[in-house]
N, C-alpha and C positions, 0 to 999 in steps of 0.2 A: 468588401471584396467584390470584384468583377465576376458577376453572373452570367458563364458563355450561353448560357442557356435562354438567355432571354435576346439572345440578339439569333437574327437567322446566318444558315450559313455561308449568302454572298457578303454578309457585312462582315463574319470571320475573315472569309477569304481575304478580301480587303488588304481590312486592318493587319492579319496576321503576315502576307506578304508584303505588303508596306514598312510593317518595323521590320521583319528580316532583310528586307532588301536596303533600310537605312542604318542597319546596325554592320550592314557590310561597308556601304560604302564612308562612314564614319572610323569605321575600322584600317580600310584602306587609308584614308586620308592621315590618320594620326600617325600610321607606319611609317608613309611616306615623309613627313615632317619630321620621325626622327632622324638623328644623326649619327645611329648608330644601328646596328643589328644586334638584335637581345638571342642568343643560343636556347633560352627558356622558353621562348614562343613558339618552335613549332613541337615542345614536347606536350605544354600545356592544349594546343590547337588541336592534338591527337587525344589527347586526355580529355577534354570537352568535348570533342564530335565519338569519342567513344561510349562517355556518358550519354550522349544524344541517342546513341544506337540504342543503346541497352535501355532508354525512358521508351524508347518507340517501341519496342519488343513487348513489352512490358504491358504499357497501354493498348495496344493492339490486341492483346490477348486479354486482357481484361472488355473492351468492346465486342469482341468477337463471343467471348460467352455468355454473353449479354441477350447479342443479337439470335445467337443459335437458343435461348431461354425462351425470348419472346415467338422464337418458329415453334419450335413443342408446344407451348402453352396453347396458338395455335388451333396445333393437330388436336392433341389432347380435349380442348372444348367441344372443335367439331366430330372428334369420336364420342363425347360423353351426349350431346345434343342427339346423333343418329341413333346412340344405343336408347337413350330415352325415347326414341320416336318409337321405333320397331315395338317395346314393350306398353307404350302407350295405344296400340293399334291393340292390344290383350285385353284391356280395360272394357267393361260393359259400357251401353249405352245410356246416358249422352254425354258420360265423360270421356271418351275415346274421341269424338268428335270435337269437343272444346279441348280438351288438350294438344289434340292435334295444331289445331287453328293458334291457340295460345303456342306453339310449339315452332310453328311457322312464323309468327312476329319474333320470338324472341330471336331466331336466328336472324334477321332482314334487321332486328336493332343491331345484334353482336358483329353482323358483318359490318357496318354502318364505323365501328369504332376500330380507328385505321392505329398503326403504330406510332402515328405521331401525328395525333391531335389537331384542327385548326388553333383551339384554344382549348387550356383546361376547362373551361366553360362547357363546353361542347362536350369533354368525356364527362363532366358531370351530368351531366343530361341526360348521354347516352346511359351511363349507370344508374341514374334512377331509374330511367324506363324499365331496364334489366329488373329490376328487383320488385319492382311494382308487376311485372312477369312473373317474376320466381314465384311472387306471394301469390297471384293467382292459379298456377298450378302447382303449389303448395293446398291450397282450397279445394281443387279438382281432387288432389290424393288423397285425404282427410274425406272428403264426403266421400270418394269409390270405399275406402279402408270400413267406412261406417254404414256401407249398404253395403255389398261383396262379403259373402259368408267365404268365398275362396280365394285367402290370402295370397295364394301362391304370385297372380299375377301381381297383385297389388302392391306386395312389399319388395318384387322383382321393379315395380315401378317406379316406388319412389326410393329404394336404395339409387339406380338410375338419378334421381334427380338429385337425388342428396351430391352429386357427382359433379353435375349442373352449375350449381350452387359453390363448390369448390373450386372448381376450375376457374370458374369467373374470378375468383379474390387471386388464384395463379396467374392468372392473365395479368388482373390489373398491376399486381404487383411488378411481374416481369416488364410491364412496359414501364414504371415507375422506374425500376432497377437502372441507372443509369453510372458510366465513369463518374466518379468522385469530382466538382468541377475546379477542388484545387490541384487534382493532376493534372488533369489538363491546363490549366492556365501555368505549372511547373514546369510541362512539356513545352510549351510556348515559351516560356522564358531561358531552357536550355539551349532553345532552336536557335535565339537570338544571338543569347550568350557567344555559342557557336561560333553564328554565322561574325559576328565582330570579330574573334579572335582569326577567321580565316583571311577576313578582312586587311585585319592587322598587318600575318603574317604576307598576306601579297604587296602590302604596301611596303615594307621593309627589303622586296625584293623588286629590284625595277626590273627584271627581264620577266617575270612574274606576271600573265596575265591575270586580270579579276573576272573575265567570261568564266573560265571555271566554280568560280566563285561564284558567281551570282545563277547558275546552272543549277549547280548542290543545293543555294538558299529556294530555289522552284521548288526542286525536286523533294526536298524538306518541307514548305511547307503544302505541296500535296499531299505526300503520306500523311501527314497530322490531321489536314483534310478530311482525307477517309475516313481517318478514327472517328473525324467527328462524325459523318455521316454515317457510320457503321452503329452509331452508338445509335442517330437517332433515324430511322427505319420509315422511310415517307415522306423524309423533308429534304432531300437528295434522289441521290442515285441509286441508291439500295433500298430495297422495298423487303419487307421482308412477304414472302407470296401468300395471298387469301386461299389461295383455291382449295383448301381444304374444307372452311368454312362459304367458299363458293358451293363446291360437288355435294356438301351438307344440305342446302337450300335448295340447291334442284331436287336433291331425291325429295325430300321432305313436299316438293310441289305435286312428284307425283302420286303422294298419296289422297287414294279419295277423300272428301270432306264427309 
């Protein structure tokens, strides 16, 4: 099966309006060839372009809670990152200061890992760095927990990080979370489906222009467009916004080392 995922989205674009736009005009040409007008085509033409509506509906809301998963996940990091700062600023010396600093890298990696990847290569990367982080102020807590006779801040500390530590497998997850990609490739073939039978239908009628026709097959395959780029956040138009985990990294600068 066709992997949409592995092709970017000018070569979607493309292809995807290519076959819509030759699935009309094959559609057109076979109407006009007949010899007769079928009564069942324009019930069927409404019954497929209403199926089409209701795949688009469908898949758009499924991309969209996708895209709005991967914005929380987000915020959600860069609040557990700030709440971890502030309590690490509690921590006695010289773990207050190495935590800090270890505190400041992890967020300059986490900001680093964008919603949509140059290559999976690259989030692996950035994920290890993350964790080879996590473990070292894992180390940091552990040793304050094992000198610090006053838990309070301590375990206010690493509850904090144990937060850290979660968020991140939320994150990765939610950027993983993607449309199923035999909907999509489903929704593509209903587009088509479609766009032939409108095809059809205009060929069977000679005062019948195909401009409207081939107008709707656009217009079709922008919408499905979006989805795709809704779905993947970075590699388009839609970005889903840092500046949470931006505003995280400036304050975290202005604390003293």
């Amino acid at each position: 099966m066709i992997d949409l995922y592995n092709y970017s989205l000018p070569t979607i674009s493309l292809l995807g309006l290519a076959a819509i736009l030759v699935a009309i005009e094959v559609g057109h040409r076979l109407g006009a060839r007949s010899n007769k007008g079928d009564d069942n085509v324009p019930t069927l033409e409404g019954a497929v372009i209403g199926l089409l509506a209701l795949m688009v509906g469908f898949t758009f809301a499924m991309a969209l809670s996708r895209f709005e998963a991967r914005r929380d996940a987000i915020l959600a990091e860069a609040n557990a990152i700030g709440t971890t700062a502030l309590r690490a600023r509690l921590l006695p010396e010289p773990h207050r200061k190495e935590v800090l600093s270890l505190l400041k890298a992890y967020t300059n990696v986490r900001l680093g890992i964008t919603q949509r990847p140059a290559t999976y290569e690259d989030l692996a990367v950035a994920v290890e760095k993350s964790n080879k982080l996590q473990e070292a102020l894992w180390q940091q807590a552990m040793a304050a927990a094992a000198t610090n006779n006053n838990m309070v801040p301590t375990g206010l500390f690493i509850q904090a990080l144990n937060e850290i530590i979660d968020d991140q497998a939320k994150r990765l997850a939610a950027l993983r979370n993607r449309v199923p990609n035999i909907v999509v490739l489903a929704l593509f073939a209903i587009a088509i489906t479609a766009s032939a039978f409108s095809g059809y239908a205009s060929g069977l009628e000679t005062k019948r222009s195909r401009l409207p026709v081939y107008v709707m097959g656009f217009v079709v395959c922008a919408v499905i467009l979006l989805i795709v780029d809704l779905d993947r956040p970075g590699a388009g138009f839609i970005e889903v916004s840092q500046q949470p985990m931006i505003d995280t990294a400036a304050t975290l600068a202005t604390f003293p080392d």
